[in-house]
mmCIF file of the protein (N, C-alpha, C, O) and its ligand, coordinates in Angstrom:
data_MODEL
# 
_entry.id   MODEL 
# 
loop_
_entity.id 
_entity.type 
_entity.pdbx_number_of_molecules 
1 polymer     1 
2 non-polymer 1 
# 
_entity_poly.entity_id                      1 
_entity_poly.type                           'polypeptide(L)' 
_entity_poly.nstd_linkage                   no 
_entity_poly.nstd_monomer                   no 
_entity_poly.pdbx_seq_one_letter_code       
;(UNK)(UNK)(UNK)(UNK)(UNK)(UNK)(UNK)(UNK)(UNK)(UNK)(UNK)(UNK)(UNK)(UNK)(UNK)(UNK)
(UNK)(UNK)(UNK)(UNK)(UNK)(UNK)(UNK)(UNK)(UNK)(UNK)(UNK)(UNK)(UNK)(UNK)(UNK)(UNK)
(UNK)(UNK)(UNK)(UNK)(UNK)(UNK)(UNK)(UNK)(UNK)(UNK)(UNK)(UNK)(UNK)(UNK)(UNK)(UNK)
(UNK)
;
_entity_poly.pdbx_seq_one_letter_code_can   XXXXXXXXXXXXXXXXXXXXXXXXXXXXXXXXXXXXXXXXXXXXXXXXX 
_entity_poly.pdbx_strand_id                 A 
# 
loop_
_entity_poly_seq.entity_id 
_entity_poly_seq.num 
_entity_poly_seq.mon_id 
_entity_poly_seq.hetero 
1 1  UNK n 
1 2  UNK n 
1 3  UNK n 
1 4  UNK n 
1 5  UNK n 
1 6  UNK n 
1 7  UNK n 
1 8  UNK n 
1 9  UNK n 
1 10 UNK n 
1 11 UNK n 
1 12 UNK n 
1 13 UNK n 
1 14 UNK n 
1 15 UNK n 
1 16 UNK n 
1 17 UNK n 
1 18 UNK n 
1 19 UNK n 
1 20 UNK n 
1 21 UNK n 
1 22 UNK n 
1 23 UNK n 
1 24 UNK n 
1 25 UNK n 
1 26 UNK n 
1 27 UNK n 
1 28 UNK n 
1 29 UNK n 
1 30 UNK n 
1 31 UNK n 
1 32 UNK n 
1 33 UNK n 
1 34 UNK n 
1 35 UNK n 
1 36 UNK n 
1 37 UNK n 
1 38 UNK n 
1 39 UNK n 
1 40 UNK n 
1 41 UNK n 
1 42 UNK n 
1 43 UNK n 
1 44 UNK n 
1 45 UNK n 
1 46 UNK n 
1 47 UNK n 
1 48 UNK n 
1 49 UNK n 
# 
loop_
_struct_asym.id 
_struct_asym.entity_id 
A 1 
B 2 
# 
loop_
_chem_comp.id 
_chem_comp.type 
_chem_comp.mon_nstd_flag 
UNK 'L-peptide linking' . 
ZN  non-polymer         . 
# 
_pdbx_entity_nonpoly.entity_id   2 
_pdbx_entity_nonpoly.name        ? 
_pdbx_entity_nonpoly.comp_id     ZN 
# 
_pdbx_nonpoly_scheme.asym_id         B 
_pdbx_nonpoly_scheme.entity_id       2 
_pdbx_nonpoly_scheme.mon_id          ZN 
_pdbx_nonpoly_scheme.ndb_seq_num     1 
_pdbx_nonpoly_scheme.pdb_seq_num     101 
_pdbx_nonpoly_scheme.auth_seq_num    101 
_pdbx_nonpoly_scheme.pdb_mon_id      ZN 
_pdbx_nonpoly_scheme.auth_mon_id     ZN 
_pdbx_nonpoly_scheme.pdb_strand_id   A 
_pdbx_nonpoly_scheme.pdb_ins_code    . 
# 
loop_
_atom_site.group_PDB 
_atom_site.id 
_atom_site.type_symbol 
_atom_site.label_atom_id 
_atom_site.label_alt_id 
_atom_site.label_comp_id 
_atom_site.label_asym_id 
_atom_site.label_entity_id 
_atom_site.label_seq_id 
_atom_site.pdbx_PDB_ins_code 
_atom_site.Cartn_x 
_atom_site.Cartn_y 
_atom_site.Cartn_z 
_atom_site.occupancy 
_atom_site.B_iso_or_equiv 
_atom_site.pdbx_formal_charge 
_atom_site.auth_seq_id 
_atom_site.auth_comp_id 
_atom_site.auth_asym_id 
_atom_site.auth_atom_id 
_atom_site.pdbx_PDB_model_num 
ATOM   1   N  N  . UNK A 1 1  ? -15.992 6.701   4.599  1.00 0.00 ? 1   UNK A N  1 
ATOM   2   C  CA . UNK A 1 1  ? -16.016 6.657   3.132  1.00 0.00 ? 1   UNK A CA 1 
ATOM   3   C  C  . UNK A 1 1  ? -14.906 5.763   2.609  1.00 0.00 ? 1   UNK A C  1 
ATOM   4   O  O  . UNK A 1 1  ? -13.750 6.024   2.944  1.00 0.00 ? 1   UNK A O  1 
ATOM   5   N  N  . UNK A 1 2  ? -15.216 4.515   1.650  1.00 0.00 ? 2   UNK A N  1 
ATOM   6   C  CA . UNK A 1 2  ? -14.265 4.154   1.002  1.00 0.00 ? 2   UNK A CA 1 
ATOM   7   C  C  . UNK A 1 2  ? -13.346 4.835   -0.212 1.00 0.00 ? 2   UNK A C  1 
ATOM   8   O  O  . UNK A 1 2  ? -13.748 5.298   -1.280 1.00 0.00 ? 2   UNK A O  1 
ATOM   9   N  N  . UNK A 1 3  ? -12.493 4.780   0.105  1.00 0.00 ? 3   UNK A N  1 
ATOM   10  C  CA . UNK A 1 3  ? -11.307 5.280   -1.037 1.00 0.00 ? 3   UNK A CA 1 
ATOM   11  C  C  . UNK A 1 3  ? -10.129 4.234   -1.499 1.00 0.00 ? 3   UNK A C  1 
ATOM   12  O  O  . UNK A 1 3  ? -9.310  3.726   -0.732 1.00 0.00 ? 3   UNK A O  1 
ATOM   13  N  N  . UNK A 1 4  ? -10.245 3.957   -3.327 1.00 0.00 ? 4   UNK A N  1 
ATOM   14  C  CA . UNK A 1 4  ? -9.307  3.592   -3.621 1.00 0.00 ? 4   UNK A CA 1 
ATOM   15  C  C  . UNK A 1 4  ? -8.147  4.307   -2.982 1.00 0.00 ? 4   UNK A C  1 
ATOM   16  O  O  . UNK A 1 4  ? -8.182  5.508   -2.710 1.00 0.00 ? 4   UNK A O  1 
ATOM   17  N  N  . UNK A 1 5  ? -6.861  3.324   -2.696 1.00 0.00 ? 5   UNK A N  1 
ATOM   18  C  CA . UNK A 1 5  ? -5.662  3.917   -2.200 1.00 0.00 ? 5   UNK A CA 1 
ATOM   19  C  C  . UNK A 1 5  ? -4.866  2.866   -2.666 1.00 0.00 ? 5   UNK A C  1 
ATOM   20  O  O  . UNK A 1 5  ? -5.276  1.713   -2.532 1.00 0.00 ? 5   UNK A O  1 
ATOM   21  N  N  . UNK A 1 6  ? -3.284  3.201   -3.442 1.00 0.00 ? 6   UNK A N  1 
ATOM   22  C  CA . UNK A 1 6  ? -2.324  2.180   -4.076 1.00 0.00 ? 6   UNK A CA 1 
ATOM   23  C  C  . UNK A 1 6  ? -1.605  2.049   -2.439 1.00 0.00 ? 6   UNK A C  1 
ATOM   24  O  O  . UNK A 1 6  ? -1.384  2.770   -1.465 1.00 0.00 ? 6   UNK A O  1 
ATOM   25  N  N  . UNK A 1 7  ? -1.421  0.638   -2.875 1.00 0.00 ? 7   UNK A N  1 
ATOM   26  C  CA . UNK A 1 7  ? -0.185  0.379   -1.392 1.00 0.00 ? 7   UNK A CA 1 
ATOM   27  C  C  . UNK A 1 7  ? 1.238   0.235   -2.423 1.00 0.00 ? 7   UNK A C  1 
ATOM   28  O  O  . UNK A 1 7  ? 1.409   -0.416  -3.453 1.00 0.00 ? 7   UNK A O  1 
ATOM   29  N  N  . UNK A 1 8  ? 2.115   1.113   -1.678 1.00 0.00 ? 8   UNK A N  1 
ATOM   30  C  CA . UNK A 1 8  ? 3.390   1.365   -2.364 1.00 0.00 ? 8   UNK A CA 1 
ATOM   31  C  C  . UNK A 1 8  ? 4.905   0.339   -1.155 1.00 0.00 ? 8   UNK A C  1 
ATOM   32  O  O  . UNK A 1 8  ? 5.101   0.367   0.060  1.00 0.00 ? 8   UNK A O  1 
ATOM   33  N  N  . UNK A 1 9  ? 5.527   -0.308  -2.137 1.00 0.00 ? 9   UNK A N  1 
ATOM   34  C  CA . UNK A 1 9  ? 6.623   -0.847  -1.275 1.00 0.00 ? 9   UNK A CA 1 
ATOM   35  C  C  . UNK A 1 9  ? 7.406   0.015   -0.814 1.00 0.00 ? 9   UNK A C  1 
ATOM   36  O  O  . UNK A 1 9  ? 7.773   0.930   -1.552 1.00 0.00 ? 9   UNK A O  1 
ATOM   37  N  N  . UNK A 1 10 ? 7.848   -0.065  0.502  1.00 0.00 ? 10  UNK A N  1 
ATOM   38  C  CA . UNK A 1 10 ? 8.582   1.173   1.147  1.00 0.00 ? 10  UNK A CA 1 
ATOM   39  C  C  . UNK A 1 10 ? 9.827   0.389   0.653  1.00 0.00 ? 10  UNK A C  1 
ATOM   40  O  O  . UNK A 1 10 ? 10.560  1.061   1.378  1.00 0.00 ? 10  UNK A O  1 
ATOM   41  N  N  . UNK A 1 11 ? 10.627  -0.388  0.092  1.00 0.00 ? 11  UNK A N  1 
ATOM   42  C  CA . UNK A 1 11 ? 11.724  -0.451  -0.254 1.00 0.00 ? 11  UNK A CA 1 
ATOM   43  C  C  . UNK A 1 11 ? 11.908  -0.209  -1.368 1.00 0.00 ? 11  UNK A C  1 
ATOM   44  O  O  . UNK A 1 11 ? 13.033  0.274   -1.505 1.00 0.00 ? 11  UNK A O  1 
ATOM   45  N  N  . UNK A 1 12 ? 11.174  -0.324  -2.619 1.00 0.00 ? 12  UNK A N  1 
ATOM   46  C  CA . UNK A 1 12 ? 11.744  -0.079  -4.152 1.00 0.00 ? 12  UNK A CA 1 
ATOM   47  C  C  . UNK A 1 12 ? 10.567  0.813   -4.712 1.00 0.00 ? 12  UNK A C  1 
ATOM   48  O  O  . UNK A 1 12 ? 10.402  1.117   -5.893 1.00 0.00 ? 12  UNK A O  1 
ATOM   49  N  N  . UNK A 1 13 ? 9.607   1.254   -3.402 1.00 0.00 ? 13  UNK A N  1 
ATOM   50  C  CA . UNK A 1 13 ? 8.044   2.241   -4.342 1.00 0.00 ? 13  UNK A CA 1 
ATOM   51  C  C  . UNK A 1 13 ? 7.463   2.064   -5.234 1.00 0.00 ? 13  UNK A C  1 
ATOM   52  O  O  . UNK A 1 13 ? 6.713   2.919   -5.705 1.00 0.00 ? 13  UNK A O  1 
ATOM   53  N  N  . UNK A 1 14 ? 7.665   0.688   -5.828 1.00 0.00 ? 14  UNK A N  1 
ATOM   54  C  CA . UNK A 1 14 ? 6.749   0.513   -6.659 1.00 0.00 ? 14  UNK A CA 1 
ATOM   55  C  C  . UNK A 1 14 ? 5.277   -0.026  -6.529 1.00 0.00 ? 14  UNK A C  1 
ATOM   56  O  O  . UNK A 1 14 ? 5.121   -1.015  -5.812 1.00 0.00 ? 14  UNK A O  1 
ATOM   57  N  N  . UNK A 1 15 ? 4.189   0.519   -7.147 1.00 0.00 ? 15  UNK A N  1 
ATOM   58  C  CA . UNK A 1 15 ? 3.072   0.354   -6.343 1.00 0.00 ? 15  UNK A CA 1 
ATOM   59  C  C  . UNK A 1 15 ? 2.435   -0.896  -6.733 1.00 0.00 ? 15  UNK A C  1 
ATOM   60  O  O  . UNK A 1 15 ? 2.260   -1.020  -7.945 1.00 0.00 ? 15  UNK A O  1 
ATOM   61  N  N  . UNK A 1 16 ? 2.014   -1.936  -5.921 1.00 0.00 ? 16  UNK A N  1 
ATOM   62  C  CA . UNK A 1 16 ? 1.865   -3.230  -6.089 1.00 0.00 ? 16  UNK A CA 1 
ATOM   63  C  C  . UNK A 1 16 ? 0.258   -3.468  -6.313 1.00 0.00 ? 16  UNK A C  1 
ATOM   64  O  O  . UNK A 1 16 ? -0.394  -4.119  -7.129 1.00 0.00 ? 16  UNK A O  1 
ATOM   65  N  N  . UNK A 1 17 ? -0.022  -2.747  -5.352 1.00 0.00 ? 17  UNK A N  1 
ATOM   66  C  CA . UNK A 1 17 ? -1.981  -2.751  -4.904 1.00 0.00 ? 17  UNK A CA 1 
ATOM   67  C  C  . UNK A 1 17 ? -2.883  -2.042  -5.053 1.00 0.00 ? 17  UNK A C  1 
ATOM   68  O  O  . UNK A 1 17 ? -2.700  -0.960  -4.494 1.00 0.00 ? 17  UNK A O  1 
ATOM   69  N  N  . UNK A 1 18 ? -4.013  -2.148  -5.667 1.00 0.00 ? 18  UNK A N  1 
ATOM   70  C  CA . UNK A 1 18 ? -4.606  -1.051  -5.596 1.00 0.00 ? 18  UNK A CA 1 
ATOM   71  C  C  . UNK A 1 18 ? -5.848  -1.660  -4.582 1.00 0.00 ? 18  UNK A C  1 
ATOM   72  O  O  . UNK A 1 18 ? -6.196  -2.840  -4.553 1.00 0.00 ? 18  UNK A O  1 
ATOM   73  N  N  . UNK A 1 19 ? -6.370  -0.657  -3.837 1.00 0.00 ? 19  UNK A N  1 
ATOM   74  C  CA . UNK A 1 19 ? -7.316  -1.621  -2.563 1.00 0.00 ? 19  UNK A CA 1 
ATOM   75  C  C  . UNK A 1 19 ? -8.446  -0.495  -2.115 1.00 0.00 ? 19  UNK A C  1 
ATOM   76  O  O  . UNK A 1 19 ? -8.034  0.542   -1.595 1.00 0.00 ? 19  UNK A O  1 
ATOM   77  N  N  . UNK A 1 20 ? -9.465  -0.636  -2.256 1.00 0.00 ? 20  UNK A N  1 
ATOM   78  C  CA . UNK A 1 20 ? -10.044 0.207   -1.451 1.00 0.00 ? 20  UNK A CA 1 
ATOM   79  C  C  . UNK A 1 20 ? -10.302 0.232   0.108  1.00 0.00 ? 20  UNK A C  1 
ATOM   80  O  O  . UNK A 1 20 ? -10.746 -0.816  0.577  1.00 0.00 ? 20  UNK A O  1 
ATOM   81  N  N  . UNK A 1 21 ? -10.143 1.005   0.744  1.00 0.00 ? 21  UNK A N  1 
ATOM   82  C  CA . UNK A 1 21 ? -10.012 0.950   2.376  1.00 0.00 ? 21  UNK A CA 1 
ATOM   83  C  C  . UNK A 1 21 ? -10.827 2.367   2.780  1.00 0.00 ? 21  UNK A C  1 
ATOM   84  O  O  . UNK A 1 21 ? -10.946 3.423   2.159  1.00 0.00 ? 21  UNK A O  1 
ATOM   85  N  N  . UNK A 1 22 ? -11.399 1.881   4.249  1.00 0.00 ? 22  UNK A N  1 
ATOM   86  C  CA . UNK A 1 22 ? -11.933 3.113   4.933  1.00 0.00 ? 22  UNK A CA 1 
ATOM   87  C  C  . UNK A 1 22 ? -11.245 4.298   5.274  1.00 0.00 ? 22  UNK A C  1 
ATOM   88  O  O  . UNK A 1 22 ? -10.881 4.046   6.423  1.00 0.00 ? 22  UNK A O  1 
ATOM   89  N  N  . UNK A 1 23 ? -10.919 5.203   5.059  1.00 0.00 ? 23  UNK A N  1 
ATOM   90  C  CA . UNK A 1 23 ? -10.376 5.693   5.390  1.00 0.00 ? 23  UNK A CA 1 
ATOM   91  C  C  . UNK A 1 23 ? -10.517 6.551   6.450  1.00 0.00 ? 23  UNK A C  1 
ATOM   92  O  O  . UNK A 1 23 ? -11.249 7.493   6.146  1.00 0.00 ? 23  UNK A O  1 
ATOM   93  N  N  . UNK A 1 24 ? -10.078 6.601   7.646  1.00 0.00 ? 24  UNK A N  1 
ATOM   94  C  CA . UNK A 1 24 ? -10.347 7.855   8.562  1.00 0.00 ? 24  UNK A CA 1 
ATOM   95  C  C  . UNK A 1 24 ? -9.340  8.720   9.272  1.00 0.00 ? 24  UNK A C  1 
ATOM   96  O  O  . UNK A 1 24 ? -8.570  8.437   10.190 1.00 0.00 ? 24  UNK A O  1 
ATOM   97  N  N  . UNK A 1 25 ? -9.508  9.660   8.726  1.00 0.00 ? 25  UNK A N  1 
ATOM   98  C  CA . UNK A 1 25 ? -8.684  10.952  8.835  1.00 0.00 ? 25  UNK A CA 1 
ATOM   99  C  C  . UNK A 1 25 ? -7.302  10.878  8.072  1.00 0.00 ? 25  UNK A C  1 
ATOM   100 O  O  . UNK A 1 25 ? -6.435  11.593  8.574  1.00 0.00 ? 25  UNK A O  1 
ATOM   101 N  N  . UNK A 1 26 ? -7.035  10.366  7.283  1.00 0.00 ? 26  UNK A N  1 
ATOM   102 C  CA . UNK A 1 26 ? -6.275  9.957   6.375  1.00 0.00 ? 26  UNK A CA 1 
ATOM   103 C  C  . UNK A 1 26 ? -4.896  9.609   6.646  1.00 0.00 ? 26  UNK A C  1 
ATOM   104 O  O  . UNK A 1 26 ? -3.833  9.985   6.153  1.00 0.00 ? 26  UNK A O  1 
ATOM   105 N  N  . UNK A 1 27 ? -5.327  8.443   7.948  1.00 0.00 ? 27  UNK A N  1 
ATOM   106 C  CA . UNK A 1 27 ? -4.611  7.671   8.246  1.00 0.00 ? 27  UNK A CA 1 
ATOM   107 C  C  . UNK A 1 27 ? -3.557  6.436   7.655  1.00 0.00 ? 27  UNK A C  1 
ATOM   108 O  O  . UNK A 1 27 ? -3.975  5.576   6.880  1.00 0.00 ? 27  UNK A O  1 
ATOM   109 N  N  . UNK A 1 28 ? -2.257  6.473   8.095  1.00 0.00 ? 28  UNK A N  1 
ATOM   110 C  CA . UNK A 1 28 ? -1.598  5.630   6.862  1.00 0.00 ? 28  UNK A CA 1 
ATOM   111 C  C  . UNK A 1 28 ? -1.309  4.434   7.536  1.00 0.00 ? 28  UNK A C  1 
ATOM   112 O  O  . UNK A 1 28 ? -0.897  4.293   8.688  1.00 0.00 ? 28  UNK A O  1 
ATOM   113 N  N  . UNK A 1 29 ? -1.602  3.485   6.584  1.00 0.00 ? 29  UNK A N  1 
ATOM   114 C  CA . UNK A 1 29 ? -1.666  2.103   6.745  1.00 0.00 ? 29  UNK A CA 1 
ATOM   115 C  C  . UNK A 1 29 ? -0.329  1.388   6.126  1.00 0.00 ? 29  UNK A C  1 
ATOM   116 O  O  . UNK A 1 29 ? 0.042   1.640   4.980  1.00 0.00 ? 29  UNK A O  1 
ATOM   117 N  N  . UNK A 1 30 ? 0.266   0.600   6.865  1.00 0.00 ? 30  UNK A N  1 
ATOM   118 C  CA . UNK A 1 30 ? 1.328   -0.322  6.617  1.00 0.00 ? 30  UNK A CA 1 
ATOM   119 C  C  . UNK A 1 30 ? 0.678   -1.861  6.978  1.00 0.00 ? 30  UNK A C  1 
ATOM   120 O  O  . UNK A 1 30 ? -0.002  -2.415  7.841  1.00 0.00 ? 30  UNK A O  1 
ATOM   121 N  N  . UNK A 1 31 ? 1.503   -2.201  5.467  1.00 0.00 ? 31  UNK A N  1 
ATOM   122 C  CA . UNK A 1 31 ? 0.905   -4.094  5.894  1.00 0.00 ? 31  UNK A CA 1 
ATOM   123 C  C  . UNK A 1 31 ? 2.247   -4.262  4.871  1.00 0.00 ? 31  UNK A C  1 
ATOM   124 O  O  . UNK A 1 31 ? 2.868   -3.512  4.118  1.00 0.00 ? 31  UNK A O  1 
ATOM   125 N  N  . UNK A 1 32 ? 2.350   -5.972  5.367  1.00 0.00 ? 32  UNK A N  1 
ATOM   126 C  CA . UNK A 1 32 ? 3.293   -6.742  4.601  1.00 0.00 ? 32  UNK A CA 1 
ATOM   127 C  C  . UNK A 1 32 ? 2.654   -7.157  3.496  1.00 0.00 ? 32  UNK A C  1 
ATOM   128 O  O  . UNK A 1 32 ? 1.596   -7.785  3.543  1.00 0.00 ? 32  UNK A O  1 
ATOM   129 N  N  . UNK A 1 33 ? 3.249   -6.837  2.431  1.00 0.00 ? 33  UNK A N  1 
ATOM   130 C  CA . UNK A 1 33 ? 2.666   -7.353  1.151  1.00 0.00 ? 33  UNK A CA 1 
ATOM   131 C  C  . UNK A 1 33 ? 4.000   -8.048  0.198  1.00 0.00 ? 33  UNK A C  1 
ATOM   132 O  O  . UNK A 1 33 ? 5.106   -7.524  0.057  1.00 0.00 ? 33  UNK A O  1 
ATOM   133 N  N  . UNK A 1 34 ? 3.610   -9.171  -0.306 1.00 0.00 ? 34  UNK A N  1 
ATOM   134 C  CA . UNK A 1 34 ? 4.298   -9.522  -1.648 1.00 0.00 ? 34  UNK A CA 1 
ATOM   135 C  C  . UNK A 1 34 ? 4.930   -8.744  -2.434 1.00 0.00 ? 34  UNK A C  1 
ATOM   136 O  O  . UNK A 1 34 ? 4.148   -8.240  -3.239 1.00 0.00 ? 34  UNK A O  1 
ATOM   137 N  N  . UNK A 1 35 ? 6.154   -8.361  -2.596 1.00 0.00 ? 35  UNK A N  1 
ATOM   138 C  CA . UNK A 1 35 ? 6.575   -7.385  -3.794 1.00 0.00 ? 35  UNK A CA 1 
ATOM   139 C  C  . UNK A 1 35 ? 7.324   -8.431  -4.620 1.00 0.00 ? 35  UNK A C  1 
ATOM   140 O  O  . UNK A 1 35 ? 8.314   -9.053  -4.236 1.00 0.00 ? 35  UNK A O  1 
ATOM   141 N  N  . UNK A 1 36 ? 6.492   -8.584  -6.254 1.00 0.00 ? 36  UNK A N  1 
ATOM   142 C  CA . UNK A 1 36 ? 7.579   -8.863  -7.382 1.00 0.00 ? 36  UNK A CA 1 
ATOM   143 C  C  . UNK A 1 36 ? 8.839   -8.405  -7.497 1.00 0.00 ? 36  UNK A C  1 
ATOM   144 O  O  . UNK A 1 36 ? 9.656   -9.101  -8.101 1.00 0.00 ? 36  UNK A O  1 
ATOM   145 N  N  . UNK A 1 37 ? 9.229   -7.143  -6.934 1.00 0.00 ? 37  UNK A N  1 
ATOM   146 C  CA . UNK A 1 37 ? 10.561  -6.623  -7.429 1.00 0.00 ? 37  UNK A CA 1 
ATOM   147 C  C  . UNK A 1 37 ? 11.486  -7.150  -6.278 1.00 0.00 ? 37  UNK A C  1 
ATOM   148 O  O  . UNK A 1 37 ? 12.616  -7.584  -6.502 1.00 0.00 ? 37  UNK A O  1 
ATOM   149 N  N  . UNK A 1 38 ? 10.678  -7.049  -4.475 1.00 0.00 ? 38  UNK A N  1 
ATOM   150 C  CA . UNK A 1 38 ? 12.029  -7.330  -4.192 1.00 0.00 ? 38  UNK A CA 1 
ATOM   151 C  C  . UNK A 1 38 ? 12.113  -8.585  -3.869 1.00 0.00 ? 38  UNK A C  1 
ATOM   152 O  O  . UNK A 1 38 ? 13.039  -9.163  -3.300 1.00 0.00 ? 38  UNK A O  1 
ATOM   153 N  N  . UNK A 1 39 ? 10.848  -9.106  -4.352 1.00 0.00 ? 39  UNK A N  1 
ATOM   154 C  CA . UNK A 1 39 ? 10.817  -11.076 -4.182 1.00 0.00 ? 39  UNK A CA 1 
ATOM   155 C  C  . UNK A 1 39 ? 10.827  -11.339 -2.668 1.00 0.00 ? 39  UNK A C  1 
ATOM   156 O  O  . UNK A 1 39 ? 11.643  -12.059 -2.093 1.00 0.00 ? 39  UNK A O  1 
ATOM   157 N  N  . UNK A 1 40 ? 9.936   -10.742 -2.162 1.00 0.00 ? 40  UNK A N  1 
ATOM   158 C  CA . UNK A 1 40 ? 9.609   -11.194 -0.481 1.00 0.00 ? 40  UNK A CA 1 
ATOM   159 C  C  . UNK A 1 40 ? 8.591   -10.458 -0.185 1.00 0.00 ? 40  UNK A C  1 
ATOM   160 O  O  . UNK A 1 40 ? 8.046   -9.805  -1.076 1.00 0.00 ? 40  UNK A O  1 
ATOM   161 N  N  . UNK A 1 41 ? 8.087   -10.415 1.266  1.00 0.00 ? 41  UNK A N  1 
ATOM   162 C  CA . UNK A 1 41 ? 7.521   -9.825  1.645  1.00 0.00 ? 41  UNK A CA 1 
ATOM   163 C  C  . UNK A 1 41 ? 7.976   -8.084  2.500  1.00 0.00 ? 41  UNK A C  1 
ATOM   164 O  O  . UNK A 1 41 ? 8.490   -7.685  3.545  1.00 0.00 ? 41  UNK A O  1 
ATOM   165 N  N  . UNK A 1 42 ? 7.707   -7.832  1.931  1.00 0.00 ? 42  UNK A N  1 
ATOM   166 C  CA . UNK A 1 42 ? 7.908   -6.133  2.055  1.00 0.00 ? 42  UNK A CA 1 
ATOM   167 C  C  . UNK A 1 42 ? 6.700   -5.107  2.928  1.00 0.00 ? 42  UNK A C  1 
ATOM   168 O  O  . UNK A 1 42 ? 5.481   -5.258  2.848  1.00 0.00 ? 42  UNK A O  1 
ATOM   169 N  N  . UNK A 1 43 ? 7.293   -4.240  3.609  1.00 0.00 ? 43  UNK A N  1 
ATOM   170 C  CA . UNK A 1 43 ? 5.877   -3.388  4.448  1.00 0.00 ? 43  UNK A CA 1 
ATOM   171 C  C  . UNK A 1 43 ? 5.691   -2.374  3.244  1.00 0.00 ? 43  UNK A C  1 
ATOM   172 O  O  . UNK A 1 43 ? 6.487   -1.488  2.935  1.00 0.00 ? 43  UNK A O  1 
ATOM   173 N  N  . UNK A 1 44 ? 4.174   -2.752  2.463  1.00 0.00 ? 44  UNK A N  1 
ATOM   174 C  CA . UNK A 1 44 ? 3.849   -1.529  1.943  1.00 0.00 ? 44  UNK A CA 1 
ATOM   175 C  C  . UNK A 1 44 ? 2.989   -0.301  2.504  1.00 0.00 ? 44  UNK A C  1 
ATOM   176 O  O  . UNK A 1 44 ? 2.047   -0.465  3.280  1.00 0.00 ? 44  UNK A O  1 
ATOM   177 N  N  . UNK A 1 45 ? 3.338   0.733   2.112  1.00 0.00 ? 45  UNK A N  1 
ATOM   178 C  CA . UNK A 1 45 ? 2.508   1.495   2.785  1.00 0.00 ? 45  UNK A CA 1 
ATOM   179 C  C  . UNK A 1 45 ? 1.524   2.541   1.917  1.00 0.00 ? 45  UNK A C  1 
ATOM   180 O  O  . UNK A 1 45 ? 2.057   3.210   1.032  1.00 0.00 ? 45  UNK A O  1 
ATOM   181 N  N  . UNK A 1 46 ? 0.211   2.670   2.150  1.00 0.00 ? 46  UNK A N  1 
ATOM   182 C  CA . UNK A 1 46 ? -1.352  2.975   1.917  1.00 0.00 ? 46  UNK A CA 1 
ATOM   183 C  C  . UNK A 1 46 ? -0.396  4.903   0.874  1.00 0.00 ? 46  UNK A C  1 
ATOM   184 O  O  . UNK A 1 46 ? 0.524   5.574   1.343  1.00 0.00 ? 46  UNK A O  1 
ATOM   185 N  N  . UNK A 1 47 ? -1.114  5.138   -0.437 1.00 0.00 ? 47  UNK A N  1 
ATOM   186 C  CA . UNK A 1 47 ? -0.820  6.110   -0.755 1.00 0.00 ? 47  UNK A CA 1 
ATOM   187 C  C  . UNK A 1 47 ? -2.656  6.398   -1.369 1.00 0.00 ? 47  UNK A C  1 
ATOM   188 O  O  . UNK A 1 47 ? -3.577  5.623   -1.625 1.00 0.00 ? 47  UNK A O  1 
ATOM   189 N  N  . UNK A 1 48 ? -2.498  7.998   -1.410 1.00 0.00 ? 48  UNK A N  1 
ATOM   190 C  CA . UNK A 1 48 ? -3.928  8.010   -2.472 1.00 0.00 ? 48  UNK A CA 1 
ATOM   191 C  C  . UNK A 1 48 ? -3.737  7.932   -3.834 1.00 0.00 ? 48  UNK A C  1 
ATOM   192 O  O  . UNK A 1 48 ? -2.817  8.605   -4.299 1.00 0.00 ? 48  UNK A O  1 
ATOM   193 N  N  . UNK A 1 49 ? -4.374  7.288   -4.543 1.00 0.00 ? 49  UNK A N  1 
ATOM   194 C  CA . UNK A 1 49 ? -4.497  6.884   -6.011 1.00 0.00 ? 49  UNK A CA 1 
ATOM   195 C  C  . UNK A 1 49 ? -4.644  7.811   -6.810 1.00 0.00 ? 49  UNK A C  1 
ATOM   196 O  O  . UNK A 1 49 ? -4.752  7.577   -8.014 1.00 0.00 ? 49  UNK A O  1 
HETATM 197 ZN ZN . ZN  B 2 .  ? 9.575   -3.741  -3.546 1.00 0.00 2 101 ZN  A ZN 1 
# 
């Protein structure tokens, strides 16, 4: 089942993404994403919306 899920920056938490992803067994996902706040690339990690 797809589920919206925000990806949140693990350095300043602010939530950057909103993405829908498969989810199975409500497994948490880390990816490098762009953060405006801390102006680089940052590991965000998968929250539910
Ligand atoms: Zn950040």
């Amino acid at each position: 089942m797809r589920e919206p899920v925000v990806l949140e920056c693990s350095s300043c938490k602010s939530r950057n993404y909103m993405v829908a992803l498969e989810t199975k067994g409500g497994k948490k996902l880390e990816v490098k994403k762009f953060c405006r706040t801390c102006r680089g690339h940052v590991v965000h990690k998968s929250r539910k919306a």
